[in-house]
DSSP file (Angstrom, degrees, kcal/mol; ACC not computed):
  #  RESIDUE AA STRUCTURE BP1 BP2  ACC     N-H-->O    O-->H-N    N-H-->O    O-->H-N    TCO  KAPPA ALPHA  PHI   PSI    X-CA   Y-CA   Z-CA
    1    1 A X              0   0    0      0, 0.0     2,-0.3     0, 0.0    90,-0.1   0.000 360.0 360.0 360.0 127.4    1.9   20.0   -9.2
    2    2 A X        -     0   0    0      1,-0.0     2,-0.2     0, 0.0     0, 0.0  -0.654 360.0-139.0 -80.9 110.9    4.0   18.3  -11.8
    3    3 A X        -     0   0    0     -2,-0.3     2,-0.2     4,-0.1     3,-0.1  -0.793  10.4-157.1 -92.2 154.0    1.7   15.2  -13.4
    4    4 A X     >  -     0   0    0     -2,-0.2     4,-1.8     1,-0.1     3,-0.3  -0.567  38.7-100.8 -94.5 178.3    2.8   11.8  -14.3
    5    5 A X  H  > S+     0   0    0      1,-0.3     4,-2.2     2,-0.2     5,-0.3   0.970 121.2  61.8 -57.0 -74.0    0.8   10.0  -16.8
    6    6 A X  H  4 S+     0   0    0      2,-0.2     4,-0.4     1,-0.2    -1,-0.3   0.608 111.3  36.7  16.6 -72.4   -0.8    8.2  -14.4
    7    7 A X  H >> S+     0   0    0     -3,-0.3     3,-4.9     1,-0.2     4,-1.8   0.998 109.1  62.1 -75.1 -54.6   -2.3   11.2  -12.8
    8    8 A X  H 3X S+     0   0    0     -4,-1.8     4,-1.0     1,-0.3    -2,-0.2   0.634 108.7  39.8 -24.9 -49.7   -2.9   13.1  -15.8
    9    9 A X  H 3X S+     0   0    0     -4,-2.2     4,-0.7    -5,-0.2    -1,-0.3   0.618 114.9  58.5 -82.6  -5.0   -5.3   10.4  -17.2
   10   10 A X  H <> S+     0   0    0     -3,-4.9     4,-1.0    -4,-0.4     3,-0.5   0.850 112.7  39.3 -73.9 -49.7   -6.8   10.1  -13.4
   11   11 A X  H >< S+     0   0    0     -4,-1.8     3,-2.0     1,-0.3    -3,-0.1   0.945 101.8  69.8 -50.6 -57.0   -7.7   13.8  -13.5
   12   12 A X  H 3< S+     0   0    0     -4,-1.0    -1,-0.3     1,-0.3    -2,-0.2   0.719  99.3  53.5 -19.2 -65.4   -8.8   13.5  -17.0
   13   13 A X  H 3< S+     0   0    0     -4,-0.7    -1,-0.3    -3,-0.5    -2,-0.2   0.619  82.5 103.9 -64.6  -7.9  -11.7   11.6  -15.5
   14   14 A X  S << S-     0   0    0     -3,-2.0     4,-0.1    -4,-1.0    -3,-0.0  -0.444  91.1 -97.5 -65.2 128.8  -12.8   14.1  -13.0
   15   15 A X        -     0   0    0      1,-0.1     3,-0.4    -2,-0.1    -1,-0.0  -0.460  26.6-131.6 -44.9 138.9  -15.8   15.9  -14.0
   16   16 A X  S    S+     0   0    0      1,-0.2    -1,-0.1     5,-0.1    -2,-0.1   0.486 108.9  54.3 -75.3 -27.4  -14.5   19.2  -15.5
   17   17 A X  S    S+     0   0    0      4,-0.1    -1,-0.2     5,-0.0     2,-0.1   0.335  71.5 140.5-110.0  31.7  -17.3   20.9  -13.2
   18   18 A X    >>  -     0   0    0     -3,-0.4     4,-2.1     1,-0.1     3,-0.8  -0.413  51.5-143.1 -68.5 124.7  -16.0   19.2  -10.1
   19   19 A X  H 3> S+     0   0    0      1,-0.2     4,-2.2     2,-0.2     5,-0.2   0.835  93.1  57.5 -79.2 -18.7  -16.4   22.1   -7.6
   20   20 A X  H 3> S+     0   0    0      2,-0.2     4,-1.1     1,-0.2    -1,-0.2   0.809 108.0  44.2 -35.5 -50.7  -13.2   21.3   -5.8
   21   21 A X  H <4 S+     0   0    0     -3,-0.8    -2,-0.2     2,-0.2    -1,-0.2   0.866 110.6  55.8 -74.9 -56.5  -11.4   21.6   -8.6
   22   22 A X  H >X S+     0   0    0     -4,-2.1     3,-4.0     2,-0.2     4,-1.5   0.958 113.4  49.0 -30.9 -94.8  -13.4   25.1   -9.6
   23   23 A X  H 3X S+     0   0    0     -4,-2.2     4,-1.6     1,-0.3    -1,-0.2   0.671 102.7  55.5 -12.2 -58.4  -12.3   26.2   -6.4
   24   24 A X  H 3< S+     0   0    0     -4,-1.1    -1,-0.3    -5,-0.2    -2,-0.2   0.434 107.6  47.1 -85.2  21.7   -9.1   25.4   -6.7
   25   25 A X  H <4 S+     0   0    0     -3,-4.0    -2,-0.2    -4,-0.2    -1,-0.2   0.828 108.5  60.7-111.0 -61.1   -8.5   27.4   -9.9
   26   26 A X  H  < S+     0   0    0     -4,-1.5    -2,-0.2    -5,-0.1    -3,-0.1   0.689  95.9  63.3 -58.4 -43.2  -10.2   30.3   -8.2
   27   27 A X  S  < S-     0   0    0     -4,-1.6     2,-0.5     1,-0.0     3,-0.1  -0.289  71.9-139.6 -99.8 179.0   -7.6   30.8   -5.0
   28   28 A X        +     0   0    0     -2,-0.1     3,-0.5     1,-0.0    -3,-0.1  -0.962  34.9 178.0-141.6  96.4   -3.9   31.9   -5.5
   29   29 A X    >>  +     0   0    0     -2,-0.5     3,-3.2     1,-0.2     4,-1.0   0.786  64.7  64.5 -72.3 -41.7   -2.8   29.4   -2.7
   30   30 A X  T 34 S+     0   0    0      1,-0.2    -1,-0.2     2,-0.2     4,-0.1   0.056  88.7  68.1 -94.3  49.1    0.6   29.8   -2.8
   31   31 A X  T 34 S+     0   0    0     -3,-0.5    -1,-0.2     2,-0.1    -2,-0.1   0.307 101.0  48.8-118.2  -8.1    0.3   33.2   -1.7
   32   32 A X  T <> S+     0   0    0     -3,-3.2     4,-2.8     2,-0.1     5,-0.3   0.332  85.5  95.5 -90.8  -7.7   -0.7   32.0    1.4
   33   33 A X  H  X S+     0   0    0     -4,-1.0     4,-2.4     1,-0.2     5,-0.2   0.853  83.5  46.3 -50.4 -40.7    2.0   29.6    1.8
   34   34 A X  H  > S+     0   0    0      2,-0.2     4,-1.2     1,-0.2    -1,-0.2   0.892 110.8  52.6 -77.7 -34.8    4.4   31.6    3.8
   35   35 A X  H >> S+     0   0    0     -3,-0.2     3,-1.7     2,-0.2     4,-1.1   0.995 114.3  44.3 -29.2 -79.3    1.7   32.8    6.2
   36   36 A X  H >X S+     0   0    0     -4,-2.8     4,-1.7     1,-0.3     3,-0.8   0.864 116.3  45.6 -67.8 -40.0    0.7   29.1    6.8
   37   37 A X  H 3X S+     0   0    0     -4,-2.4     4,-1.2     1,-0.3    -1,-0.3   0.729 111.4  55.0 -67.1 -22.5    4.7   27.8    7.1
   38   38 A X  H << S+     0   0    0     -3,-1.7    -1,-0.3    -4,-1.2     4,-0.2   0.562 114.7  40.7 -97.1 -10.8    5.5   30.9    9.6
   39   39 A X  H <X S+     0   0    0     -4,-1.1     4,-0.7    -3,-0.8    -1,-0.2   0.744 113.2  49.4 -82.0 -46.1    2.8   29.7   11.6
   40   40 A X  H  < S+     0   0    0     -4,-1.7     4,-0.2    -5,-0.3    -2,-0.2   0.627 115.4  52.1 -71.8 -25.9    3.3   25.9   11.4
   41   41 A X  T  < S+     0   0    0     -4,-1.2     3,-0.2     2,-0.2    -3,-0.2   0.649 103.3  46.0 -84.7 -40.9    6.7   26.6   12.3
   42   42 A X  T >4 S+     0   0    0     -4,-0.2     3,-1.0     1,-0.2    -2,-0.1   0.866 111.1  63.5 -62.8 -45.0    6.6   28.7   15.3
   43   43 A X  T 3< S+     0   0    0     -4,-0.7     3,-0.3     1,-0.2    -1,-0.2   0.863 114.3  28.6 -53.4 -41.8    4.1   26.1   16.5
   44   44 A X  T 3  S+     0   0    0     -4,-0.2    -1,-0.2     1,-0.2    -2,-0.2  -0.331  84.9 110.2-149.2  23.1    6.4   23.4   16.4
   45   45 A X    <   +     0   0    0     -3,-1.0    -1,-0.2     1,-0.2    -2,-0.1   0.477  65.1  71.7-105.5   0.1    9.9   25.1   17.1
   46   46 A X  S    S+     0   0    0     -3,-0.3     2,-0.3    -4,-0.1    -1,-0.2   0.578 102.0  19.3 -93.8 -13.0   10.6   23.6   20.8
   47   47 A X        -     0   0    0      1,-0.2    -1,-0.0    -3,-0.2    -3,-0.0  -0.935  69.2-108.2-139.4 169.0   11.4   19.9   19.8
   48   48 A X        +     0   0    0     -2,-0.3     2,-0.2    -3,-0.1    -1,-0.2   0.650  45.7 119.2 -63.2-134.2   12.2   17.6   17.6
   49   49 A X        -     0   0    0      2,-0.0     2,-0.2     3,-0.0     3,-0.1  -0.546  65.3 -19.4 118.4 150.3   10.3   15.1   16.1
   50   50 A X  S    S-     0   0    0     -2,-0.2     3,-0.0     1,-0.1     2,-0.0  -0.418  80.8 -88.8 -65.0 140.2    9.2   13.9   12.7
   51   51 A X        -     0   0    0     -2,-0.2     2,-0.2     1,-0.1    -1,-0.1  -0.380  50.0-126.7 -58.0 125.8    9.3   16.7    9.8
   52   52 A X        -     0   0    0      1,-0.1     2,-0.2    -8,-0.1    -1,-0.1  -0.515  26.6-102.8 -89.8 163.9    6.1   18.2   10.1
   53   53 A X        -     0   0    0     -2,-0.2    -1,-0.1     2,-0.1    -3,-0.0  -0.489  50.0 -67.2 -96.9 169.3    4.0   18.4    6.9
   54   54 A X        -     0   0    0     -2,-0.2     5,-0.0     1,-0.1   -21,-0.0   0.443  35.0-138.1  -9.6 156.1    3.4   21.3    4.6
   55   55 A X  S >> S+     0   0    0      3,-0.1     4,-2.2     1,-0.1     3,-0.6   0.601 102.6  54.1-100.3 -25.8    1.4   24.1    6.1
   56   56 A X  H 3> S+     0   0    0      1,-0.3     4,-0.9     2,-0.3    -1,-0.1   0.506 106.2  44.7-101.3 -26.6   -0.4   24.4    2.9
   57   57 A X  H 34 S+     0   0    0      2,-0.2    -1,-0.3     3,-0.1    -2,-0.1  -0.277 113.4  51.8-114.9  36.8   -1.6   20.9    2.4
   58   58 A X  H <> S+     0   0    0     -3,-0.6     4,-0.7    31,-0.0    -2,-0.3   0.287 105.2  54.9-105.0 -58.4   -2.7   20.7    5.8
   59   59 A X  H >X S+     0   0    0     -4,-2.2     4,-3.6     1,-0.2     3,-2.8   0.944 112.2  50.2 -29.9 -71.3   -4.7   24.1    5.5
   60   60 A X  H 3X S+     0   0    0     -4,-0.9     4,-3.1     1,-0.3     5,-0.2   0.916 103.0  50.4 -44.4 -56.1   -6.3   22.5    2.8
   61   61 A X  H 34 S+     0   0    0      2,-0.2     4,-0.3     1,-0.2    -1,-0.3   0.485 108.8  59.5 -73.6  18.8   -7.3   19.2    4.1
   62   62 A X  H << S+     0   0    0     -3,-2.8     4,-0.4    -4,-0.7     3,-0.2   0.776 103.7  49.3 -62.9 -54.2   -8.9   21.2    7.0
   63   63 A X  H >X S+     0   0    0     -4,-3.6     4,-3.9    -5,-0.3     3,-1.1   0.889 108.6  53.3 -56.3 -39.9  -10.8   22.8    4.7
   64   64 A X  H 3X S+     0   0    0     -4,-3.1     4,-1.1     1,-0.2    -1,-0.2   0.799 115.3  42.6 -58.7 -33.2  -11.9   19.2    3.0
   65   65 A X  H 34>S+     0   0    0     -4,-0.3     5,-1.5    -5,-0.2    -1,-0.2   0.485 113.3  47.4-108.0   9.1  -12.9   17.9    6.2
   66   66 A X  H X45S+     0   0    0     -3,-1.1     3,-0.8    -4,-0.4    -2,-0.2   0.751 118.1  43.8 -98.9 -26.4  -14.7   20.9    7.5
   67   67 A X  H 3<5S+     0   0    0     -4,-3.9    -2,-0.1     1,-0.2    -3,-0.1   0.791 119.6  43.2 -64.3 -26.7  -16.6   21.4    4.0
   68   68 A X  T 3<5S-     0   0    0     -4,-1.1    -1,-0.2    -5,-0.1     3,-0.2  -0.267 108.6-126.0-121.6  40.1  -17.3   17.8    3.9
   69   69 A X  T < 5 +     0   0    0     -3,-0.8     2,-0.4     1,-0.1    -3,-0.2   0.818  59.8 142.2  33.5  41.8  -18.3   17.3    7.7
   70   70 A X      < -     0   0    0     -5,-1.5     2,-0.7    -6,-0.1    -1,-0.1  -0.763  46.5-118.4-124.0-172.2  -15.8   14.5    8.4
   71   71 A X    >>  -     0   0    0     -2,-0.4     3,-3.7    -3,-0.2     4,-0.9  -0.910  32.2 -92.4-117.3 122.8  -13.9   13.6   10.8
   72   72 A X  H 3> S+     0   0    0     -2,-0.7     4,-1.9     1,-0.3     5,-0.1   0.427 125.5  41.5   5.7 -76.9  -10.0   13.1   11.3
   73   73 A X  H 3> S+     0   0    0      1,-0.2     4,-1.2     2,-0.2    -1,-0.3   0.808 110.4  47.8 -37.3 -49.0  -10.5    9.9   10.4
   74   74 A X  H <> S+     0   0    0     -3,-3.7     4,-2.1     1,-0.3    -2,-0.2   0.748 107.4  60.1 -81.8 -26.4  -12.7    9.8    7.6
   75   75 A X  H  X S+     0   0    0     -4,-0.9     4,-1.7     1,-0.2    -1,-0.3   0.768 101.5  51.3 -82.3  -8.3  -10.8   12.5    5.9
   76   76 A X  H  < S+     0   0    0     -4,-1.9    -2,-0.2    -5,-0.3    -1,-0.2   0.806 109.3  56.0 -93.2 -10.4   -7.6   10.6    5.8
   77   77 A X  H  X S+     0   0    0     -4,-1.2     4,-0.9     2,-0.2    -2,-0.2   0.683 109.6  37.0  35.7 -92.2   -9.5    8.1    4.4
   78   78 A X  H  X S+     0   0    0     -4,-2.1     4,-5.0     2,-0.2     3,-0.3   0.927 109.1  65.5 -67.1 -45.7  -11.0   10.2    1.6
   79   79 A X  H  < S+     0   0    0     -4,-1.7    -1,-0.2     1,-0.2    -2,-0.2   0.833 106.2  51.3 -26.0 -40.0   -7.3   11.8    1.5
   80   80 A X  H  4 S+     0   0    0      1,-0.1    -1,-0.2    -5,-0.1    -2,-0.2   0.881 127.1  11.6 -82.8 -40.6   -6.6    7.8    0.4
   81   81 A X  H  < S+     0   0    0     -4,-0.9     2,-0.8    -3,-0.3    -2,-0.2   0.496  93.0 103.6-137.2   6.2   -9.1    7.2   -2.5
   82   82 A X     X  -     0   0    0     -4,-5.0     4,-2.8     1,-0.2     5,-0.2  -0.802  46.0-164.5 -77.3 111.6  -10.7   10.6   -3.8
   83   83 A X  H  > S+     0   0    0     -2,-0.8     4,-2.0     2,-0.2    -1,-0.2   0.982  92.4  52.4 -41.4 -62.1   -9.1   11.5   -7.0
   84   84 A X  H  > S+     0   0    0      1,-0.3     4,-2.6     2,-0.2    -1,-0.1   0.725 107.6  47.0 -71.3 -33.1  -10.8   15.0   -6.2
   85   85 A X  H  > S+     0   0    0     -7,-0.2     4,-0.7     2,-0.2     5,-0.3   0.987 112.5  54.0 -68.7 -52.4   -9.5   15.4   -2.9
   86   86 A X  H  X>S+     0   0    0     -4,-2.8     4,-2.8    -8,-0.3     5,-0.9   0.891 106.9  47.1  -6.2 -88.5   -6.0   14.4   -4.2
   87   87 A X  H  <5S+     0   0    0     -4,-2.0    -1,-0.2     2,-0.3    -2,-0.2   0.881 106.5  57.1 -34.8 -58.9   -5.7   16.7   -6.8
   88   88 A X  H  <5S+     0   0    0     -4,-2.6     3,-0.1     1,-0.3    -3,-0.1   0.777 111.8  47.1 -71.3 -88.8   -6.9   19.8   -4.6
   89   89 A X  H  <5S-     0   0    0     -4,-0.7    -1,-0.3     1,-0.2    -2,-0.3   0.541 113.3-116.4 -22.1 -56.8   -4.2   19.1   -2.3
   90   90 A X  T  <5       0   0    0     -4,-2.8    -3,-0.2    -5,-0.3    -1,-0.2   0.704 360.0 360.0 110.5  64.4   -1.6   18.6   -4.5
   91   91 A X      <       0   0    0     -5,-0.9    -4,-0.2    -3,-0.1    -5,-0.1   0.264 360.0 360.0-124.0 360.0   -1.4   15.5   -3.6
């Protein structure tokens, strides 16, 4: 993910031992990306329709709201105003 200044001094404040962040240093994500797209894609290959998003930033905020027990809602939500969540999404 490319930062503007903006994010780049947002990040800046994130605790350095923010485990999200830990995490997201740990996994090679985009090595799942074509796995997740060939999947998302297949799903979604009989109609038209709004462009669906990324396979890869939806895997992740699956993960956000299954680690952090919320709910559809409440993770788009957090999606809106966690710097942390941001970030690990690539947001």
């Amino acid at each position: 993910m490319q930062m503007s200044f903006g994010t780049l001094e947002l990040a800046e404040r994130l605790n350095r031992d923010n485990v999200l962040l830990k995490i997201d240093g740990l996994i090679e994500w985009e090595d799942l990306r074509p796995k997740l797209t060939g999947l998302y894609k297949l799903e979604l290959s009989h109609g038209g329709g709004q462009e669906p998003f990324d396979g890869l930033l939806m895997f992740k905020a699956i993960l956000l709201g299954q680690w952090h027990s919320l709910s559809d809602a409440a993770l788009e939500q957090a999606l809106c105003v966690r710097i942390d969540f941001l970030q690990f999404c690539g947001l």
